[in-house]
C-alpha positions in Angstrom: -11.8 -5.0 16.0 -11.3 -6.7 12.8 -8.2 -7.2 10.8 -8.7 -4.7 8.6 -9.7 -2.2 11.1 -6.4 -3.3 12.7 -4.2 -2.5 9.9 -5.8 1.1 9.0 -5.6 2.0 12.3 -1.7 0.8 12.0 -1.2 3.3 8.8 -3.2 5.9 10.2 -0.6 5.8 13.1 1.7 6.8 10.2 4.7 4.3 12.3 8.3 4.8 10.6 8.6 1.2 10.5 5.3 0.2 8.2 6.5 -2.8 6.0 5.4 -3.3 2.8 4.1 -6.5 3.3 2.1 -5.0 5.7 1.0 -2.4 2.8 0.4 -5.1 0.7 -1.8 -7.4 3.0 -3.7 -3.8 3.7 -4.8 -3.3 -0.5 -5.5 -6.9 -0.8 -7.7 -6.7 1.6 -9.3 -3.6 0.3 -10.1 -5.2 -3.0 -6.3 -4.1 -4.8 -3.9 -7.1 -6.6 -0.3 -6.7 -7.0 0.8 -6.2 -10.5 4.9 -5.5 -11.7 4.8 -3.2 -14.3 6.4 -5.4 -16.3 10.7 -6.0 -16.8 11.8 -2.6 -16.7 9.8 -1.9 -13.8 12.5 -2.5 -11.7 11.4 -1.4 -7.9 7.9 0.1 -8.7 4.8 -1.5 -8.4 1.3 -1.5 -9.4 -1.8 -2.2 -7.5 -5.1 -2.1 -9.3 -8.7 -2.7 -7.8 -10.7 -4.0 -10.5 -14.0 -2.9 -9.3 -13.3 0.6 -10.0 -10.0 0.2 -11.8 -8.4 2.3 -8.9 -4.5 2.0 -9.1 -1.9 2.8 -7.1 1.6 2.5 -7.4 4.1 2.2 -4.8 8.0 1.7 -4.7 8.8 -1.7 -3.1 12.1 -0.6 -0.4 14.9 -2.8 -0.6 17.4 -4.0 0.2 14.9 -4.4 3.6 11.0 -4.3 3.3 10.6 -1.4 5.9 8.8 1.5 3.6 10.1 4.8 3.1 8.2 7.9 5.9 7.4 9.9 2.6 6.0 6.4 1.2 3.7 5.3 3.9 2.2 9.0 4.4 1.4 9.3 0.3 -0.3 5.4 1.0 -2.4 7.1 4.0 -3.0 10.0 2.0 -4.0 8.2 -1.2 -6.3 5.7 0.6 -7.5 8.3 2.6 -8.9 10.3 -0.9 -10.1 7.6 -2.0 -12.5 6.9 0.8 -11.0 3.7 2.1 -10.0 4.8 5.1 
């Protein structure tokens, strides 16, 4: 099993303590890059795949990196839509 299978299989499990590093390492490696949406953009970031200028935006947890439930289900849900997983 690859990496990548690896860390869909990890977000399919839908665990309550998905990181979003682990999120982030996940869209890189489904084509996305990590964009801040610029000052004002506080918490909230952008992730864009430019072969089909897909986006999706996520909020980036802090003070820890441990995401959100609601956060990691809307990543499944959104990847799953878009046929990445």
């Amino acid at each position: 099993m690859s990496k990548l299978e690896k860390a869909i299989q990890r977000l399919k499990s839908k665990p309550k303590d998905y990181t979003y590093g682990e999120a982030k390492q996940l869209l890189g490696q489904l084509g996305f890059n990590e964009y801040n949406k610029g000052k004002t953009s506080g918490s909230r970031v952008k992730f864009l795949r430019p072969a089909d200028n897909s986006i999706i935006l996520l909020h980036k947890p802090h003070p820890g990196d441990i995401m959100s439930p609601s956060s990691t289900r809307d990543l499944h849900d959104t990847l799953k839509s878009k046929g990445d997983i």
